[in-house]
DOVO-226184 format. One record per residue: z, x, y of N, C-alpha, C in turn. Coordinates in pm, whole numbers, plus 50000, padded with zeros to 5 digits. Layout:
ZXYZXYZXY;...
END
This chain:
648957550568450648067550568334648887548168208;648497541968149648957534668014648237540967903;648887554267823647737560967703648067555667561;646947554667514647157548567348648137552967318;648407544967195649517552367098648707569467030;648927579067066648337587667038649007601367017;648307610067023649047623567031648457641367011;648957651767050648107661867105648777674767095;648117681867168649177697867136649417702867285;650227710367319650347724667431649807733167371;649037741267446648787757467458648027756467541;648127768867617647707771667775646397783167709;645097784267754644057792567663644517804867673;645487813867763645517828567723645867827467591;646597818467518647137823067402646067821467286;644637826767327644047822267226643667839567154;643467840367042642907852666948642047857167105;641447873667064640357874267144640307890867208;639077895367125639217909467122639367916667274;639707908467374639867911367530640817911767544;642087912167503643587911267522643947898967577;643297893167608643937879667667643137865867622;643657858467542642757845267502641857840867654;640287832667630639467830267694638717817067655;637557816767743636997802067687635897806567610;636177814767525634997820467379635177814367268;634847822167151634367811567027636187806766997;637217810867012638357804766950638737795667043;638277794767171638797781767264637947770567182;636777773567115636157756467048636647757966898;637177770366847637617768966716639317760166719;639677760766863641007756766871640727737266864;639867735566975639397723067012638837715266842;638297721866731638067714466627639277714366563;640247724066523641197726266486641977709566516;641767707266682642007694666712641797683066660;640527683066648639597672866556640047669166437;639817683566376640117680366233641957673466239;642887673666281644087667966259644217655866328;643457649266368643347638666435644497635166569;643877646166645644937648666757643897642066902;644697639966964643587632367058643367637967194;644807652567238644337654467377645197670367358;645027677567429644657693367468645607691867582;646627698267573647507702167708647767710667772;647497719967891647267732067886648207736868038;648467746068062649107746668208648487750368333;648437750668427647827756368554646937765768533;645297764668542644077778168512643947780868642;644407782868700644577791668905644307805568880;644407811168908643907829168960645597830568946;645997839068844647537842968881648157852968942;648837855569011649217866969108650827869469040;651817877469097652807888169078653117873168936;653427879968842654527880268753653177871568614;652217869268682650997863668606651657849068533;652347842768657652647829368637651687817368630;651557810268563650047798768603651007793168695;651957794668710652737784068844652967793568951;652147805069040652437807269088650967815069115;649807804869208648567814169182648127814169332;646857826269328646607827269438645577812569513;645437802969402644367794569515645167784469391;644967767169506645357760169431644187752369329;643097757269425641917751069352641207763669307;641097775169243639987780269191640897783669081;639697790368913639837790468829639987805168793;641007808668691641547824768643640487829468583;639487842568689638657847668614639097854768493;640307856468428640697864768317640327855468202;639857840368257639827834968123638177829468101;637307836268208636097839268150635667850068051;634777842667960634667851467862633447859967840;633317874367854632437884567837631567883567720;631547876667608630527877067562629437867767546;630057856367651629217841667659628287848667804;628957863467885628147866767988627217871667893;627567884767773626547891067707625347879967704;625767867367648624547858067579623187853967682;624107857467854623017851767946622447866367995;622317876967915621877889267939622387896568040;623907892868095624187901268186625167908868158;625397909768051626017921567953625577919867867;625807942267821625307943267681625907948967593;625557947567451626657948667346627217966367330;626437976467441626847988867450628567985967579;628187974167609629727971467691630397968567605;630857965167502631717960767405631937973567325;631197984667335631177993267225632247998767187;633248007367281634388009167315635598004667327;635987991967264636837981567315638057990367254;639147986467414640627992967304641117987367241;642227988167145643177981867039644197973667132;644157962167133645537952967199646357945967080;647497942167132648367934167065647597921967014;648297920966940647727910666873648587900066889;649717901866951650427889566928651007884467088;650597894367187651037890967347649837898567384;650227890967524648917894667616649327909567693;649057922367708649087934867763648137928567915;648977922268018647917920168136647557928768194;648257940468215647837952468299646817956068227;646387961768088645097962467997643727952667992;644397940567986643177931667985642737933068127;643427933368219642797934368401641877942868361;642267954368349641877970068345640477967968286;640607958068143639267958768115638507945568133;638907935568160637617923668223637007928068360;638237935768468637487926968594636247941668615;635847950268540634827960368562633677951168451;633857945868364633197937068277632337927168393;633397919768452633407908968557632047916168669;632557928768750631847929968840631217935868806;630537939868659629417945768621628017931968594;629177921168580627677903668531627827904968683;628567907068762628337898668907626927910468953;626857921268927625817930369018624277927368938;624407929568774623377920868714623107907368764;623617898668762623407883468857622737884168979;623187892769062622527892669193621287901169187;620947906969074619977918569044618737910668995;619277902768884618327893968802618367880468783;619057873868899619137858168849617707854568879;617447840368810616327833468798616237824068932;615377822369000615517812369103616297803169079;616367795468926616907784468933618427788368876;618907796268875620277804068872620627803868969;619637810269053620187811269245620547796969258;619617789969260620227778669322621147769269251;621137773469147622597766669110623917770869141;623717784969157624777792569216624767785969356;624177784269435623687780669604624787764569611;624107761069474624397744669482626137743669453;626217757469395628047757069284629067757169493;628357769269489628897773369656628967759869735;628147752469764628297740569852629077729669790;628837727269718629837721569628631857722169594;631897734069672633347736769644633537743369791;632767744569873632757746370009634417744870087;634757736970024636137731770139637427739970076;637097751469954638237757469984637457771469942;636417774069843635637785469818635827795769903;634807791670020634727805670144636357808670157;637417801770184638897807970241639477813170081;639327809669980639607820869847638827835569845;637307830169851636777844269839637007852669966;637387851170074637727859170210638797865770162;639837853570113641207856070124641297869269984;640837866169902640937876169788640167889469807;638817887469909638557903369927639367912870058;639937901570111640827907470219642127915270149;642397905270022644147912269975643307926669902;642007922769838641667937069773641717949169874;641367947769997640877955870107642337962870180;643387953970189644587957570247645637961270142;645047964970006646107972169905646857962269808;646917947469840647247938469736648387934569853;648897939269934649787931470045649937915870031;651087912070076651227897770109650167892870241;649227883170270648697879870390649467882770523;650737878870540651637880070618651827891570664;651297903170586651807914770677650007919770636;649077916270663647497922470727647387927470878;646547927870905646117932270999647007919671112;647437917571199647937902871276646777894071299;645577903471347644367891571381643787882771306;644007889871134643357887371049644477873970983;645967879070940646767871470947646847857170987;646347857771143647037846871192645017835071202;644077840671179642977840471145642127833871290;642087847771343641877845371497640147845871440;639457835971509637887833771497636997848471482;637317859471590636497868071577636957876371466;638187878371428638247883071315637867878471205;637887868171178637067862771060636167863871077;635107863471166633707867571169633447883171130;634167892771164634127906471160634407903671015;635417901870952635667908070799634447897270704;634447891270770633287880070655631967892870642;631477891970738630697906270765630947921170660;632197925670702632047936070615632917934570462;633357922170465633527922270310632117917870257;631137912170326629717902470252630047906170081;630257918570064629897918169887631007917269806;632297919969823633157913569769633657899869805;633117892569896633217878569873631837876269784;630927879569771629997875069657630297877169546;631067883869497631587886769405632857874669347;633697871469471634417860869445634127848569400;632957845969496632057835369478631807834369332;631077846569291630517844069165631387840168999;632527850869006633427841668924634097830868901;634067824269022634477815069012633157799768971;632157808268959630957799968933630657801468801;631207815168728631317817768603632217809368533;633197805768592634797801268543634347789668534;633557783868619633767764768621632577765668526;631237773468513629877772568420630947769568282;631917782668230631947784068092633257772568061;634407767968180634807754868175634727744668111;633037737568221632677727568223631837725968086;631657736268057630567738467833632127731867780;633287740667786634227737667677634597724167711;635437721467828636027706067836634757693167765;633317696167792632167690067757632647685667611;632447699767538632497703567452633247697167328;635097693267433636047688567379635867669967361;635137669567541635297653767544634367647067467;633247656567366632407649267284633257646967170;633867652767159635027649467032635927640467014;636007635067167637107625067194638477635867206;638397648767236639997656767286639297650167449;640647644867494641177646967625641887660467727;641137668767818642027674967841643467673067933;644617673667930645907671868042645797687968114;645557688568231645157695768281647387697768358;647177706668473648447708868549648797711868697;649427698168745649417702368945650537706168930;651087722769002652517726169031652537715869150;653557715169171653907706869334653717715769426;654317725969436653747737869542653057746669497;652547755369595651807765169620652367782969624;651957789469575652587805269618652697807169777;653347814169849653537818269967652167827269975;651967840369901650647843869908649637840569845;649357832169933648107821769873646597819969978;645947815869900644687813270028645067802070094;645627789370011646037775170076647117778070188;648117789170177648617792170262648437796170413;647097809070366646877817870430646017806170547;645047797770490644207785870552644237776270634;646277772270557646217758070642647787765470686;648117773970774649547777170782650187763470852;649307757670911649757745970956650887736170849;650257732470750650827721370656652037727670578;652517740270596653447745270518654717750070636;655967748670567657227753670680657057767070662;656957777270779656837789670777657097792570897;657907808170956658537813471060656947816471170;657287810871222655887816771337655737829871321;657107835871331656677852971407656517857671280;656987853971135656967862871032655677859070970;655537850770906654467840970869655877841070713;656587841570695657407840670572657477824870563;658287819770417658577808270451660047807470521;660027799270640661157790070678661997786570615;661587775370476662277769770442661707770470294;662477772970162661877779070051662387764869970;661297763969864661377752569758661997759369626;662897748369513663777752269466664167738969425;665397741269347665897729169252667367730969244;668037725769274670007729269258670377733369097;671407735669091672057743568921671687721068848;670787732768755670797722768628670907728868503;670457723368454669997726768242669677739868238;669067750668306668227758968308669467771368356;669777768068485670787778568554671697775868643;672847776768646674137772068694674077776868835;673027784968879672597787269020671697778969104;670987769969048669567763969042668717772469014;667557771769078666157778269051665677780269197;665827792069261665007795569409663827801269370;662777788869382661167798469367660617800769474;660517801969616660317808569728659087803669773;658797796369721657447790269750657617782069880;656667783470017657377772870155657117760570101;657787750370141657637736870120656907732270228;656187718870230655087713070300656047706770443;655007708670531655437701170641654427685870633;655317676170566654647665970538654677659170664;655287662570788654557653570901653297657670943;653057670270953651347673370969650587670370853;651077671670720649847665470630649587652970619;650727644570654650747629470690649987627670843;649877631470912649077631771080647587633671003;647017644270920645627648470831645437638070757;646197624470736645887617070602645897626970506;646847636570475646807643670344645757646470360;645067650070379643527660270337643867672570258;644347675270312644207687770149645097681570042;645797676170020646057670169891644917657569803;644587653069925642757643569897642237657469808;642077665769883641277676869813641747683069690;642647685069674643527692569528643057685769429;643817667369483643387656969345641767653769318;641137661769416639697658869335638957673069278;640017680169302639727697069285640127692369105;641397691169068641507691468911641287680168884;640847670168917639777659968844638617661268811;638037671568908636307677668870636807679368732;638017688468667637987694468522639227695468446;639637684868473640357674868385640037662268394;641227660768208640867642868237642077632968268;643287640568246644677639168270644897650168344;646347647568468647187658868526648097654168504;649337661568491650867664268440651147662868607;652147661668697652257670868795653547674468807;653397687368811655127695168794656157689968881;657087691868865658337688769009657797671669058;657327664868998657017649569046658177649369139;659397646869118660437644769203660507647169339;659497659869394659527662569500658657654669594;657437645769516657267637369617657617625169737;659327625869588660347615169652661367622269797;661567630669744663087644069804662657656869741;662807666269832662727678369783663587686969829;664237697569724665597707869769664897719069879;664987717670011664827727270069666307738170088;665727754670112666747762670127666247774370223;667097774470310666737781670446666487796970403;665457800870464665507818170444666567826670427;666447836770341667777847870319668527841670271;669087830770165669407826970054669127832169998;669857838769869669637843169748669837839369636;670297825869615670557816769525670007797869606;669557792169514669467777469551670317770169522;671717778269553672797765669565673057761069696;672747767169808672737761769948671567754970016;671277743169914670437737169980670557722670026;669407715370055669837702470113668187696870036;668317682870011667227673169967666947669170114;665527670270132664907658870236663887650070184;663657639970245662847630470208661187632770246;660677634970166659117631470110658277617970146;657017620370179656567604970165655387602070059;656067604769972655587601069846654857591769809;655047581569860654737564369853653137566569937;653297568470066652017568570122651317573270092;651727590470052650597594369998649767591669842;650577587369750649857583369623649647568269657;649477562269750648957548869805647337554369873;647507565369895646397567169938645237574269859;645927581769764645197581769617645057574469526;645907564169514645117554569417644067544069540;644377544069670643157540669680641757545269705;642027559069746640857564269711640017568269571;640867568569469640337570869338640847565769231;641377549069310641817542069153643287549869077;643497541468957644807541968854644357553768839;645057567268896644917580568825645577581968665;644677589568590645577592468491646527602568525;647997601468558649367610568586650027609568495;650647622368438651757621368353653097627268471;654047621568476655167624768634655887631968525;656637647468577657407656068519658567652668602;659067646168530660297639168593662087641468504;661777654768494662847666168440663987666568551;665297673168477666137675168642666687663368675;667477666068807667847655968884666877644268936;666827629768878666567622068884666917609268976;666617604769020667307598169095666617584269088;667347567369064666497557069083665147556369176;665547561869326664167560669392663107570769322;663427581769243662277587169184661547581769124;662427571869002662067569068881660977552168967;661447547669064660567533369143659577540269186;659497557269211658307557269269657077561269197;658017566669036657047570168888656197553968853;657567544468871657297535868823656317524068880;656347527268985655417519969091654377522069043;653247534269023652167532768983651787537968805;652697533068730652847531368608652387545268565;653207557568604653127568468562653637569968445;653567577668322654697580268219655547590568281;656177590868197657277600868236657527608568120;658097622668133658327630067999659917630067922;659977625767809661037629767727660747641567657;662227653567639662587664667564663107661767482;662807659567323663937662967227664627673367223;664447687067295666017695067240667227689267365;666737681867436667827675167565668407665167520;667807664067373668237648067330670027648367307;669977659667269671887658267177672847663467271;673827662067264675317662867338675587656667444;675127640667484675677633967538675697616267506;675737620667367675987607967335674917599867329;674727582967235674437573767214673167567767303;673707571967442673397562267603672387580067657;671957584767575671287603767626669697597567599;669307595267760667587591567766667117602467691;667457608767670666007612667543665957613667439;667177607967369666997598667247665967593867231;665337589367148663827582667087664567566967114;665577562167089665927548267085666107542567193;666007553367295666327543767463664717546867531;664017549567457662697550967527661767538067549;660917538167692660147526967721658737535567638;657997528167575656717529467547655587540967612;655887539567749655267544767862655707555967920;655867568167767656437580667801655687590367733;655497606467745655157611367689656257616067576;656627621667504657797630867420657597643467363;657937652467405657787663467352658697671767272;658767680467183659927686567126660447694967259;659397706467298659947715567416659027716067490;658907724567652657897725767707657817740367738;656747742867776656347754967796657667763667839;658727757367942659957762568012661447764067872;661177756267810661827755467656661927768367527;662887773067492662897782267347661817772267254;661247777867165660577770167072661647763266999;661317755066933661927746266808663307756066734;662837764266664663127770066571664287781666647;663967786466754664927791466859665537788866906;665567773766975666417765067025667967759966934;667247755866795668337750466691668937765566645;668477777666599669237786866576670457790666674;670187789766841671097797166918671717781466930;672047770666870673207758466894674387763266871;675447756966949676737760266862677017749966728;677707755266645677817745466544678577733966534;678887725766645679017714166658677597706166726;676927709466768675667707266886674707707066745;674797718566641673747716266547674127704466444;675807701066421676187694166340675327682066406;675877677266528675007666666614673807662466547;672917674266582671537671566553670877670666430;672277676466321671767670666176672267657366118;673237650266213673687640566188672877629366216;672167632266336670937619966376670037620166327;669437632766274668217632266181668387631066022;669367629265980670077623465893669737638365782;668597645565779668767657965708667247664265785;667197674965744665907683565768664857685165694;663817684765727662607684065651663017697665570;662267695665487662327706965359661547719265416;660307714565517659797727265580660177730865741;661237729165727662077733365857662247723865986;663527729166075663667718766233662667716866280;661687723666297660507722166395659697710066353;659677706966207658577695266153659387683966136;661087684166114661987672266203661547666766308;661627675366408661657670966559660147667266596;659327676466501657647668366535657787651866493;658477653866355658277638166318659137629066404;660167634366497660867623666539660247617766664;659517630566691658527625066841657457614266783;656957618766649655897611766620656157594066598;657147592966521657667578766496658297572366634;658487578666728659327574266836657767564566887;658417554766967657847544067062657177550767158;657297561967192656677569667298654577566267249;654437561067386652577559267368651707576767355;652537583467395652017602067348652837608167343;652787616967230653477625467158653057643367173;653377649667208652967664867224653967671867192;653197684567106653777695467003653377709767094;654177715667130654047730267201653337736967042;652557745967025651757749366930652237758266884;653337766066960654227770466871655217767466780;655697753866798656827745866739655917743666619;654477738266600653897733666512653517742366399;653667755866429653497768866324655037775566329;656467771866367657437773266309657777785866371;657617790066512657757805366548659207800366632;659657817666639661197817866693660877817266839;662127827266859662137826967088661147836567053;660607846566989660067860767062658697854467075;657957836767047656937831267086657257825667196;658437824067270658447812467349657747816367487;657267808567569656167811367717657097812067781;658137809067895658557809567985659977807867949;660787820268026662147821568075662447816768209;662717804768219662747801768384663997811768452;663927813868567664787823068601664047845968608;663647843268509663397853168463661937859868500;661747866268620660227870368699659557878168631;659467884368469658937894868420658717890468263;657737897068197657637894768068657317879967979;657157865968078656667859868034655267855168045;654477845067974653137836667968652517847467886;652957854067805652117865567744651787860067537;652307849567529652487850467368651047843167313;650367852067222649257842767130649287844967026;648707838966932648537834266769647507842566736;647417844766625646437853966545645327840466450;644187843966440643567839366394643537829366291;644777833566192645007824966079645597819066112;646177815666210647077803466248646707789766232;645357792566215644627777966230644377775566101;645277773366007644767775365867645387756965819;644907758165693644577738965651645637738465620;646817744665576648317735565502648437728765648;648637738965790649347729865890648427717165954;647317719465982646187715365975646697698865926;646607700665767646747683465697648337684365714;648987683965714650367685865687650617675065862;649607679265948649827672666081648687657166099;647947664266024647037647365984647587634465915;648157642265804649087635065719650037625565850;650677635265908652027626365989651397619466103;650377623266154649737615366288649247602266187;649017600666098647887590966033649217578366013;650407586965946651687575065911652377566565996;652567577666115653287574566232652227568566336;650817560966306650017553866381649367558066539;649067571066512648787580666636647477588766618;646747582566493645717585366483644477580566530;643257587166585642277579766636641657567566562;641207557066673640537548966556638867547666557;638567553966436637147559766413636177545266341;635097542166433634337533766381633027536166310;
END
């Protein structure tokens, strides 16, 4: 996909205001989306909306296809009468500036299963059957989420792998038995997730009347405790007798950590998903196409080679690359659904066959400006060695913000970076490095939304490496205020990245 000359923001919706402790799709998810408008920004970038499990990673969720009931919003339930404003009466005091997840749980999901018992109490026939119609409709992974999630409620929050064995290994009569006596907490599953895609499918609507695009987010893998796991144990490397993974996915020492990155996630046994014609990956890419309009997809690289590392490793320096069949399978998605719009996260170790296989179906690829400095002249992410057909960003979600990044430089690394930008904007590094993305040749340009309001590390989303304390940071209300507002209209309008309005 080939995108205008254009340009857009990051933020993932927890970080939105929102008297629930955790941003949602309520009135500041469309106050954010005009916010859009008004600066003449053209697309919404957001990270993985999955159901999140241990460490409340969007890269690390329990289903690859269903949506984080934490980011349905309780008072768009109040509006359909299935809450009432004596539920709000009480609300506790949260941060205002991070998300408290253990608090917000504490108080949505009794919120949650208080609309789900009203719903089944008082829906309207034609509620039922839209609900009836939502259920058949998402059929091919629905029933194994909502099983799989009232089963982990039922066995204490356990990994699948160590349930009951019958249930585990998903011997027929046991699934018949627990379908049975979970019946009402899988209706319950069911139902949020019918909530999640209802109040969704209003906002993305909402956005695409505006002309915002949303860039939605495929991790490359899956959590180990997962429903996709628990479903297809087939398509994933995993120990027969343990159900653990075999063989764990991961990345060798780069930019990030001189150890690599072991995220434990099993890697695919792409000869059985290749024997399926990919079917469940058929299914994923039409799972976040229902609700997006762009996907990013994380780890692109791994469709080429991927670092596998044998169990009981404790670092991902003992691993080995195997080969992927990458080629067939996005041969078989663009022919089943045409030039996808893909943006390839093609970070890391790179390799020519990666970049032929980005390039084969005219994916962009992402440039980092803080990666830009300390290697010289011939350093791809310079703005001057860029093809057209890239995205550019200052940082990404995995990145210190702007303003964090240039403080902790050493002072030759910062001399660097004031030498190429020949001086600093008068209102700080962060509106440098916006403008350098903006003037760069790159066909899209994206601003992490923290870089664009000038915040340090104690905003930044993700410590890679680091299993605790991140995806928690949001903005306070005034953030959305008019100096930054025009100040970003102004530069989208100069630097030719503005919509063109007839």
């Amino acid at each position: 996909m080939l995108f205008p000359r254009s340009s857009g923001m990051l933020l993932h919706p927890t970080s939105f205001p929102s008297r629930f402790g955790i941003g949602d799709m309520g009135i500041e998810a469309y106050r954010f989306i005009d916010f859009l408008v008004e600066s003449d920004q053209q697309y919404w970038q957001l990270l993985p909306l999955g159901p999140t499990g241990y460490g409340n990673s969007p890269y690390s969720c329990y289903s690859a296809m269903a949506g984080n009931p934490l980011l349905i919003n309780p008072e768009l339930l109040r509006d359909q009468q299935l809450l009432g404003d004596e539920d709000f009466a009480n609300l506790p005091e949260f941060p205002l500036d991070y998300v408290d997840f253990e608090r917000a749980i504490a108080l949505k999901v009794p919120l949650l299963k208080k609309a789900c018992e009203n719903f089944k109490a008082k829906a309207s026939p034609i509620q039922q059957k839209e609900f009836s119609a939502f259920c058949e409709s998402k059929q091919n992974w629905l029933e194994d989420y909502a099983l799989f999630m009232a089963l982990k409620d039922h066995f204490g929050g356990v990994s699948w792998n160590n349930w009951e064995p019958e249930i585990a290994r998903r011997e027929p009569e046991s699934v018949e038995k627990w379908l049975q006596q979970l019946n009402a907490e899988i209706y319950y599953y069911k139902y949020v997730q019918f909530e999640f895609f209802r109040q969704w499918t209003e906002l993305k609507r909402y956005a695409n009347l505006r002309d915002i695009k949303i860039i939605g987010d495929i991790p490359i893998y899956v959590a180990h405790d997962s429903a996709d796991v628990w479903s297809h144990p087939e398509i994933f490397c995993l120990d027969e007798a343990t159900g653990e993974p075999a063989l764990m996915a991961g990345v060798p020492p780069d930019y990030f950590s001189n150890t690599g990155q072991l995220w434990g996630n099993p890697v695919y046994n792409w000869e059985k998903l290749q024997a399926t014609n990919f079917e469940w990956w058929v299914q994923r890419f039409e799972a976040i196409f229902a609700y997006v309009d762009v996907t990013r997809i994380d780890h692109f690289r791994g469709f080429e080679a991927y670092w596998a590392v044998k169990r009981g490793q404790e670092t991902a320096i003992e691993g080995e690359w195997i080969k992927a069949p990458g080629t067939a399978l996005l041969d078989l998605i663009n022919e089943k659904f045409g030039n996808l719009p893909i943006i390839a996260e093609d970070l890391g170790v790179i390799t020519p066959e990666v970049e032929a296989l980005r390039d084969r179906y005219e994916f962009p690829g992402m440039k980092i400006l803080q990666f830009a400095f300390g290697a010289g002249p011939g350093d791809p992410f310079l703005p001057f060695n860029y093809d057209r057909n890239c995205v550019v960003y200052t940082g990404t979600h995995d990145n210190d913000t702007t303003i964090g990044w240039f403080n902790q430089l050493q002072h030759y690394e910062r001399d660097e970076v004031l030498r190429y930008l020949g001086c600093i904007d008068p209102q700080g590094i962060h509106w440098s490095l916006i403008r350098m993305g903006w003037i760069s040749i790159a066909n899209l340009a994206i601003v992490p939304f923290q870089d664009l309001l000038g915040l340090d590390t104690d905003a930044r989303m993700n410590f890679p490496g680091k299993p605790e304390g991140n995806w928690g940071w949001r903005y306070r209300p005034e953030a959305l205020n008019w100096d930054v507002r025009d100040r970003l209209k102004t530069m989208t309008y100069i630097c030719g990245r503005a919509p063109n309005k007839h």
